[in-house]
N, C-alpha and C positions, 0 to 999 in steps of 0.2 A: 553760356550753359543754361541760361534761362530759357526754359521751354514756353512759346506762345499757346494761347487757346489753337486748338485743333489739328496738333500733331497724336496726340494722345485723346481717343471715344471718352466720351460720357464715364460708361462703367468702368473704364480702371482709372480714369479722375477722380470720378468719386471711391471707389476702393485706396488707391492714394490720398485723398484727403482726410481718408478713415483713419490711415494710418499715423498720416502726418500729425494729427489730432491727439490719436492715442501716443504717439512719442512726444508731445508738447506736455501732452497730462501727466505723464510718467517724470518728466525732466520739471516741471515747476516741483511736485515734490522733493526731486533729487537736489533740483537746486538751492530748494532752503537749507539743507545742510552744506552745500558750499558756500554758498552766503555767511554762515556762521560761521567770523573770526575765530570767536571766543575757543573753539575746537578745534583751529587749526592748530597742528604743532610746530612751534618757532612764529610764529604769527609776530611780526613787531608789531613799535608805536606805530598807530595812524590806519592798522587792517580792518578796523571798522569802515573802510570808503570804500572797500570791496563791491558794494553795489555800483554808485560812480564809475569805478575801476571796469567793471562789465558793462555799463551802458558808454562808455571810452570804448572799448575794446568791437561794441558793434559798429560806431561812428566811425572808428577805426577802418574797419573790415568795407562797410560805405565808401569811403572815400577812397580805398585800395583797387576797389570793385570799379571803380572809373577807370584805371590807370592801365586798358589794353596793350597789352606789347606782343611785337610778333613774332608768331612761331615757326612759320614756313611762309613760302610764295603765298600770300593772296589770304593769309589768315593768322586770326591773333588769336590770343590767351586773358585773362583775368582770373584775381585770385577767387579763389571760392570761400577760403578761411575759417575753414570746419576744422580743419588741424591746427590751425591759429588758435581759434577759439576754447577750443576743447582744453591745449595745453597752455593757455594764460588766467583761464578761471573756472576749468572742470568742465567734461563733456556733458553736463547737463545744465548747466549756465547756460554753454558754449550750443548747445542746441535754439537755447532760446534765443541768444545773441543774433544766427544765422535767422532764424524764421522770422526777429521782428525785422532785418533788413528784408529779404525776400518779399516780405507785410508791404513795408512804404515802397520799396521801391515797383512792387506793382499796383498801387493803387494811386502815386501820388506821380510816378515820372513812366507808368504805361510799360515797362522793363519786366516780363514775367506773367504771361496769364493768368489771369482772376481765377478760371476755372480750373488752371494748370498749376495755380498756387501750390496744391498737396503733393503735386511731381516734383516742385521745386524744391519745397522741403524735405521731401523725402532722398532726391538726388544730392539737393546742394548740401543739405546740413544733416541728417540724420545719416546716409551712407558715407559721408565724408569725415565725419566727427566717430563713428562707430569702427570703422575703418582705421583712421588713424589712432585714437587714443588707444585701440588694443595694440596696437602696433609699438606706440609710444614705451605705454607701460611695458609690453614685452622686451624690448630694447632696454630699455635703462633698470632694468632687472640686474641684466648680465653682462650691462658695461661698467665703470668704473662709476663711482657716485661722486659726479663731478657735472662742472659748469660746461666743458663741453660735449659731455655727453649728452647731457643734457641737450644742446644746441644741434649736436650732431643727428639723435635719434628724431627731432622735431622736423630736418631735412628728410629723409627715409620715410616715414610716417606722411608727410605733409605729399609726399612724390607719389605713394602711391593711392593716397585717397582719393587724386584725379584720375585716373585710367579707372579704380570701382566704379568711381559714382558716373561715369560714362558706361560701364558696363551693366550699370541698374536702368541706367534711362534707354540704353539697349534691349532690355528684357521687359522693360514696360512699354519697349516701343512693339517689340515683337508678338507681345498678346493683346495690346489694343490701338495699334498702329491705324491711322487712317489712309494709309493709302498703299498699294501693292508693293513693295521693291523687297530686293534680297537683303535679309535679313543678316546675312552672311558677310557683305558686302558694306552691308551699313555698321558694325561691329567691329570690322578693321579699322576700316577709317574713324570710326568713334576713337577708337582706344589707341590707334596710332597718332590721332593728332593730340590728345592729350597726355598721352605719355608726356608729348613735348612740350605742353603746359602743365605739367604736373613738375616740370624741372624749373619754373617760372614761381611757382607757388613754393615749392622746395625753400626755394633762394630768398622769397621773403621771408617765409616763416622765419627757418632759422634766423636770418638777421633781424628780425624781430625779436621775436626767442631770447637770442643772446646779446642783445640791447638793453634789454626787460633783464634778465637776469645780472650785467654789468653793474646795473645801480640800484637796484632793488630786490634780490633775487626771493624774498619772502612773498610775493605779494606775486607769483610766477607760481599757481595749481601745480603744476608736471614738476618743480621745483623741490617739492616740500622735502625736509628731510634731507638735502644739501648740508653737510656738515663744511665748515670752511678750515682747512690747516692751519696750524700757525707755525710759524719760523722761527727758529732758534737759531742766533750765530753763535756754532760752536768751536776756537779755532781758525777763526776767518772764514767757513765756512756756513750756509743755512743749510740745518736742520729739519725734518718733521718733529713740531712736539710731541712727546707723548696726548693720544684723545683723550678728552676730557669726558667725565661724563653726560652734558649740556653742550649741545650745539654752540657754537660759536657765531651769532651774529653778524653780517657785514654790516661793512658803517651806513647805518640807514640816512637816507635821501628823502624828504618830508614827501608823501603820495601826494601830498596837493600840489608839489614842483612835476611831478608824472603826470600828475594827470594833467594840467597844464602844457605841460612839452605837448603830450600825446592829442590834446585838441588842437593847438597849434601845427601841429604837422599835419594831422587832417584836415583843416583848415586849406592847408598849403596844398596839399597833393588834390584835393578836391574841386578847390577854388582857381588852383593855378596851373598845374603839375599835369591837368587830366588834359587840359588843351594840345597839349602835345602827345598825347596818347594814338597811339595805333587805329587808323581807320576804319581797318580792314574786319570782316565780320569775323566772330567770336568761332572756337570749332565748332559747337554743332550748328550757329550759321549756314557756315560754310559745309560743312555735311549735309543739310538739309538741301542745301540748294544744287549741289552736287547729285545728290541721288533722288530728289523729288520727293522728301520727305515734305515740303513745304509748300505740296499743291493745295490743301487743305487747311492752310492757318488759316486763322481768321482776326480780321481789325480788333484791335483792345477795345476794349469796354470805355477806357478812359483815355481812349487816342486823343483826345482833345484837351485834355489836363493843362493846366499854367505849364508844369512843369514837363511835361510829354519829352519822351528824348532826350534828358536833361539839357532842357533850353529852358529862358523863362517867357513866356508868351508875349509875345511884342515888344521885343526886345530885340534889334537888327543886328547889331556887333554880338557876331557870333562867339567871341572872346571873352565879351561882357556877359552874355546870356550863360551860355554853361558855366562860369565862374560861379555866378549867383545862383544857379541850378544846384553846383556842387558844395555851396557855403551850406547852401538852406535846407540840403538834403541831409549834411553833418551834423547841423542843428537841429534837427526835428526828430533824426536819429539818435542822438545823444541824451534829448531831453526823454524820448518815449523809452529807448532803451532803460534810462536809470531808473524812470515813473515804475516799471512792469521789477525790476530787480529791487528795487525799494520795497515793493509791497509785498512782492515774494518773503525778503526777509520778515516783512513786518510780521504777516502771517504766520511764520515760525514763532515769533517771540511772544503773539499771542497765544500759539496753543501752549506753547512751554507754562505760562501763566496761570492759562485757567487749569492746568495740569497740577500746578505747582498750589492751587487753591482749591481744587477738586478735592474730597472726602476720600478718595483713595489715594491721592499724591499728597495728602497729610501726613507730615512725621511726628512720629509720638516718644 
């Protein structure tokens, strides 16, 4: 779903970029309030690594973003994890999560046009993540306030963020499109073969989702407010207790054992996992090439990158090469993801301060 330089003119680049821009602005403020434990309700021990916890959750979404599987004759699928994101640490985290991947991965392995950057964001993470967490919250409104609901509406949600956000990069193809074809034609197929990646992304999410919520389920945004039953055997039988007025904590799992696992696995899916990954070109690839939407790419800017294609440059064993492509692309995401969520928080705790020392936020 990454869009190259010169499928999409100049002016709706840059109008997309405009955008892209203004929703990164709008979400670094939102996200200092989800960054803030201390405000979460039910928050356990250890929801201060909430930043960590989101710069994991991008490295994450990296190292998913390798792992092509196919969706029809001659074309595959990857996750996007705008509904991942959005529902593990709040859609405005969860925006910035997607944009610093979308960031490295076009600048540092040539994956996504420099210029086309503000389409990618716009499609992959702002339509994806707007799309689903309305969706999310609308769902677990009016289903039962449980664990699988939870899991089930992140399915739903996550399904159909991919056939939207193919239907945005349809409508930004349709008013600044570079080259002739039916608009019509290109639209179906968009949204046809994503449907069938959006049942791809479905199946991680939730099993993410309800992985994350297994062992930790405070430290899971879409989460909060999960009361847990407890069991009375009454009779030989269990019981619902009577609700308490205080949430009931699950037995918490130290975040530094999560966050661990969850490097470790991307590690694995990145470094190991992605070599056996699906070949075949991604949907709108293979749309493009189908309907001559891709008479007009044009070479990356950083076609020649160490890490171009996720290969490491001169590096023969193509087994060896992408491994190390996909170690150092989880690392570099992991460190810059936490750098950018680190400072976001910090930023908050500063203004709260000088707030708190300000002549008007004196109390008398």
């Amino acid at each position: 779903m990454h869009a190259p330089d010169g499928f999409i003119d100049v002016p709706v680049s840059a109008a997309a970029g405009v955008l892209a821009a203004g929703a990164i602005a709008v979400s670094l403020r939102g996200a200092r309030r989800e960054l803030d434990d201390t405000a979460r309700p039910g928050a356990g021990a250890g929801a201060e690594r909430t930043a960590p916890l989101a710069g994991l959750v991008a490295a994450f979404i990296f190292a998913v973003q390798m792992l092509n599987f196919p969706v029809a004759a001659g074309t595959s699928g990857h996750l996007l994890g705008g509904a991942l994101a959005a529902i593990l640490v709040g859609p405005y985290t969860g925006v910035l999560c997607v944009s610093v991947v979308l960031l490295l991965q076009s600048v540092l392995f040539a994956d996504g046009g420099l210029t086309a950057l503000g389409v990618n964001i716009t499609t992959m993470a702002l339509t994806t993540i707007v799309v689903a967490y309305a969706l999310f919250r609308g769902l677990v409104k009016v289903l039962p306030r449980s664990r699988r609901s939870v899991t089930a509406a992140s399915f739903v949600a996550a399904l159909v963020s991919v056939p939207a956000s193919a239907v945005v990069f349809t409508l930004l193809y349709a008013v600044g499109g570079t080259t002739d074809v039916s608009i019509g034609k290109v639209a179906t197929a968009m949204v046809g073969v994503h449907v069938l990646i959006g049942l791809g992304e479905a199946a991680i999410t939730a099993l993410t989702v309800g992985a994350v919520i297994a062992v930790r389920p405070d430290l899971v945004h879409g989460a909060r407010g999960l009361r847990q039953k407890l069991k009375l055997r009454v009779n030989g039988e269990l019981v619902d207790a009577p609700e308490t007025a205080e949430p009931v904590p699950a037995p918490a799992r130290s975040p530094r054992r999560v966050w661990i696992a969850g490097l470790v696995t991307s590690l694995v899916l990145a470094g190991f996992v992605s070599f056996y990954a699906s070949a075949n070109p991604d949907g709108l690839e293979k749309v493009a090439a189908d309907h001559g939407i891709d008479k007009q790419a044009e070479e990356h800017a950083v076609a020649d990158s160490p890490l171009a294609d996720y290969g490491v440059k001169d590096v023969d064993d193509a087994r060896l090469s992408g491994g190390l492509a996909g170690v150092i692309g989880v690392g570099v995401t992991v460190v810059a993801g936490t750098g950018v969520f680190w400072a976001v928080r910090r930023r908050r705790t500063a203004d709260e301060q000088a707030e708190a020392t300000s002549p008007a936020g004196t109390s008398v």
